[in-house]
Backbone as a ProteinNet text record, in pm:
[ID]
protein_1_A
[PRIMARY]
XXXXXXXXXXXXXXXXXXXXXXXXXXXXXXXXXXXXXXXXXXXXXXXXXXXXXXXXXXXXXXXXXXXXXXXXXXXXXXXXXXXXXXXX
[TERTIARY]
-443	-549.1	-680.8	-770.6	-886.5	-994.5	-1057.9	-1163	-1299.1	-1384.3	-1437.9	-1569.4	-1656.2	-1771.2	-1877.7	-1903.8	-2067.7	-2018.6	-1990.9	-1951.1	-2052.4	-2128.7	-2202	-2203.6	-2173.6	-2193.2	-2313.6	-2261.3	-2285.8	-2417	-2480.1	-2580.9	-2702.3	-2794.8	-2949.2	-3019.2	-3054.2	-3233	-3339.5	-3461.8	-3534.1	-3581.9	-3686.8	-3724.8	-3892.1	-3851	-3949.5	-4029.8	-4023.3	-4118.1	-4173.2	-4212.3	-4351.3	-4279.9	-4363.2	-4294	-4389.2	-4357.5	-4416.6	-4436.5	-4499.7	-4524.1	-4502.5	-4383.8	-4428.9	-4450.6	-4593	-4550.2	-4521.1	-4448.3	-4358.2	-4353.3	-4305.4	-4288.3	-4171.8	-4136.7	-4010.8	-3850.1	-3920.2	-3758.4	-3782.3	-3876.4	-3874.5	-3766.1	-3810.1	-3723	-3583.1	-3579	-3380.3	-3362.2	-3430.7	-3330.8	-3334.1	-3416.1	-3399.2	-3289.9	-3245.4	-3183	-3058	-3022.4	-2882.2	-2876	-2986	-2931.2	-2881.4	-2964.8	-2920.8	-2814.8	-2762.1	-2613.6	-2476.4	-2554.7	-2449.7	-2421.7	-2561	-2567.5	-2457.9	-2491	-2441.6	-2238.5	-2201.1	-2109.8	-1993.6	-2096.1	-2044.2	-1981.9	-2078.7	-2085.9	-1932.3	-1905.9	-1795.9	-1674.1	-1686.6	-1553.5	-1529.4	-1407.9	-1397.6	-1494.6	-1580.5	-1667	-1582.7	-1632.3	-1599.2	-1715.1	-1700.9	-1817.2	-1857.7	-1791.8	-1810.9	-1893.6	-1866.2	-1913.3	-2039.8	-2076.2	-2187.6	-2296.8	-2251.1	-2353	-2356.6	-2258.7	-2333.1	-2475.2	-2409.4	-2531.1	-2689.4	-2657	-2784.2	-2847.6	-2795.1	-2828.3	-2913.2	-2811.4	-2908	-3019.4	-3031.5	-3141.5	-3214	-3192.8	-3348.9	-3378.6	-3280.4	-3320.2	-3384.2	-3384.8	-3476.3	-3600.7	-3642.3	-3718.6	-3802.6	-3768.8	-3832.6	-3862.9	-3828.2	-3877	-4073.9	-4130.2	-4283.1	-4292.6	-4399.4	-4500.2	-4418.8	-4320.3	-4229.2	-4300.4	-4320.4	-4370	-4333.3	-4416	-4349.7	-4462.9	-4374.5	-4401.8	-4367.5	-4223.2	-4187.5	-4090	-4050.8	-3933.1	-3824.3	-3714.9	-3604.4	-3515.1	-3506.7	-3419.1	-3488.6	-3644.8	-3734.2	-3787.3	-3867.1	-3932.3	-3899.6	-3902.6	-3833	-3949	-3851.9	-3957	-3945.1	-4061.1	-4010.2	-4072.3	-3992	-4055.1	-4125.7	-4229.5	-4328.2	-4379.1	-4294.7	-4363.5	-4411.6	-4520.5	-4645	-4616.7	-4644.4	-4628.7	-4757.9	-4840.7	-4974.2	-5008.6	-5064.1	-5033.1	-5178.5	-5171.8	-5351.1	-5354.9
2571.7	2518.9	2526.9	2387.6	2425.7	2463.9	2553.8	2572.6	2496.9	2466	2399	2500.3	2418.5	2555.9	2469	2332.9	2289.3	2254.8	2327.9	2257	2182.4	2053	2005	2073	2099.8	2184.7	2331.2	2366.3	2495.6	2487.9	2437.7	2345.4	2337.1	2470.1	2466.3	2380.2	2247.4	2176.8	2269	2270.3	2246.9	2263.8	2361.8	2342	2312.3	2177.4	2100.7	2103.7	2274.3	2235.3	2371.2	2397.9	2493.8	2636.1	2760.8	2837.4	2936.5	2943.7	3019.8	3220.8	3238.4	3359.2	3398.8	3497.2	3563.3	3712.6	3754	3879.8	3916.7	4029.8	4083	4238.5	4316.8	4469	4443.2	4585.2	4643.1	4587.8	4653.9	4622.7	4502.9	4402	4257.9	4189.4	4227.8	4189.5	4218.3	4363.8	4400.2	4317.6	4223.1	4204.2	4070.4	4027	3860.8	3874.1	3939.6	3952.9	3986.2	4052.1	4097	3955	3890.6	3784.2	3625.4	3658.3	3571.3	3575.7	3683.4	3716.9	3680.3	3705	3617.5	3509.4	3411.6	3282.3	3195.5	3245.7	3237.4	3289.1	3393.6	3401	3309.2	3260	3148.1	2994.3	3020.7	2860.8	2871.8	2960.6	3018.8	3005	2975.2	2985.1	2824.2	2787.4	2652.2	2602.8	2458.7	2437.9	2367.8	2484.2	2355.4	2402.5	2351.1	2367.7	2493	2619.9	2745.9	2785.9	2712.5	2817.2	2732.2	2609.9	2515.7	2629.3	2617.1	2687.3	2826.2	2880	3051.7	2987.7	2943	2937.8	2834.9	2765	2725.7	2836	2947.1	3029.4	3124.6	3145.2	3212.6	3176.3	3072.6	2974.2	3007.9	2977.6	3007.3	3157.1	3249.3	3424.8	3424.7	3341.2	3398.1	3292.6	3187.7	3129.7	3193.2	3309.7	3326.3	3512.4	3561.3	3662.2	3658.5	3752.9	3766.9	3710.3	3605.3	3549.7	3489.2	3442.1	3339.7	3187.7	3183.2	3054	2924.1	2834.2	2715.1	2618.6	2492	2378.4	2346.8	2407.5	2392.8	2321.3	2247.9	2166.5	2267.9	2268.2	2348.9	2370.6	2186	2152.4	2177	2147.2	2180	2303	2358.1	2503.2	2591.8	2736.7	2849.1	2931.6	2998.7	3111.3	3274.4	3289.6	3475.1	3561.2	3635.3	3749.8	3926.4	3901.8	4016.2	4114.8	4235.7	4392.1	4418	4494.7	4592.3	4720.6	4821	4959.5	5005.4	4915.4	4954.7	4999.9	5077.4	5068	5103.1	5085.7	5013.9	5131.3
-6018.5	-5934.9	-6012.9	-6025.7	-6091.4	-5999.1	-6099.5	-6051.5	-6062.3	-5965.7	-5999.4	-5967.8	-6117.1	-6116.2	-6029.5	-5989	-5949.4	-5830.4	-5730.6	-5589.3	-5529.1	-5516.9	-5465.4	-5306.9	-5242.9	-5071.2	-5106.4	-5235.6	-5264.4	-5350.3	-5407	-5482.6	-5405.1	-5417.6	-5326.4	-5377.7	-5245.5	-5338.3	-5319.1	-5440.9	-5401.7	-5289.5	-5236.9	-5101.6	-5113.7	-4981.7	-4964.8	-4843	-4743.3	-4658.5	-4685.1	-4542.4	-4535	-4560.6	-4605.9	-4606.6	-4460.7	-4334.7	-4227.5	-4230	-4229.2	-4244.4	-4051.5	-4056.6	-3861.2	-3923.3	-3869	-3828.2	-3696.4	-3727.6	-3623.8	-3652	-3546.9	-3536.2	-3573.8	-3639.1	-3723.2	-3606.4	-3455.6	-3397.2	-3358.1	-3328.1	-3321.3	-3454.6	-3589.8	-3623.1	-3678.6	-3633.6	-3657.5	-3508.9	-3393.5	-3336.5	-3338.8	-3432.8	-3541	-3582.9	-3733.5	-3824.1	-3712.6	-3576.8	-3538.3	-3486.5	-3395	-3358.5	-3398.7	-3550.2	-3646.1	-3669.8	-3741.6	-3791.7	-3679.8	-3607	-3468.4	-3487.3	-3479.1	-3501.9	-3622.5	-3701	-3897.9	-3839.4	-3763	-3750.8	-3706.1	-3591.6	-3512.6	-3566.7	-3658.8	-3763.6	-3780.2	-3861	-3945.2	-3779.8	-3728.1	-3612.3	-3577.8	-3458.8	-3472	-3335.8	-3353.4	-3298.4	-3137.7	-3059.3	-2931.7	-2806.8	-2740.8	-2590.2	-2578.6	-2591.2	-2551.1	-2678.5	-2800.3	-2938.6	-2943	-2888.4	-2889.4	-2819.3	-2664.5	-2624.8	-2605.5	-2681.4	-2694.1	-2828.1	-2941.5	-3052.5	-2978.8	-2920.7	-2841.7	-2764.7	-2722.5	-2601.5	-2728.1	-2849.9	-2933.9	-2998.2	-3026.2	-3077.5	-2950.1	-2859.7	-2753.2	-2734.1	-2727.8	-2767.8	-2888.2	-2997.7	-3102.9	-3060.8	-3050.2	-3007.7	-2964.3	-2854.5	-2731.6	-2751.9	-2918.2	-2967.6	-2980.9	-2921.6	-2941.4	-3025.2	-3044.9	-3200	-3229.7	-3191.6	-3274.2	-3345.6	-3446.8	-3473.5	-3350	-3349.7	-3289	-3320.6	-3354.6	-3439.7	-3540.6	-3604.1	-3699	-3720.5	-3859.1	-3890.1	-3904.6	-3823.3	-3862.1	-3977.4	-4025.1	-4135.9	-4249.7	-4226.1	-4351.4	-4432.4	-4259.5	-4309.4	-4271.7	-4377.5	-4358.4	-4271.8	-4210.9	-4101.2	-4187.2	-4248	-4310	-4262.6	-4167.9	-4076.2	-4219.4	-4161.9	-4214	-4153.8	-4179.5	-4113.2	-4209.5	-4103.7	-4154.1	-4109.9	-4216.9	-4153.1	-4095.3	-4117.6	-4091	-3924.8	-3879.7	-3684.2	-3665.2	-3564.1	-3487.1	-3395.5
[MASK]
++++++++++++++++++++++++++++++++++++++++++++++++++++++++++++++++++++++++++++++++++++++++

């Protein structure tokens, strides 16, 4: 079986949109990153009505995390959550 080394699927462009800065508190975002990893899990399973809308249900739980950016291109720009240890 060959291997093939340039899998076009696997092959990052270039990124061409915004890069968003959120800050966020420390457990705001371990419960990004848990509810992401959900999300990303799901992909990975076979797609039917039930696996549609659990990952929609998660898309609006992170949405609807404090300070969440909004106005952004999904396909375009990356969202990079930023803690501060700094406290007020």
């Amino acid at each position: 079986m060959p291997i093939e080394i340039l899998d076009p699927q696997r092959i990052q462009r270039p990124h061409q949109g915004r890069k968003i800065e959120w800050h966020c508190s420390l457990r705001v975002r371990m419960k990004f990153r848990s509810l992401l990893q959900e999300l990303v899990d799901l992909e990975g399973e076979p797609q039917d009505a039930e696996c549609h809308n659990r990952a929609e249900a998660l898309r609006d739980e992170i949405r609807s995390l404090p300070r969440f950016p909004i106005g952004f291109d999904p396909e375009r720009d990356v969202i990079i959550p930023v803690t501060s240890s700094a406290q007020r």
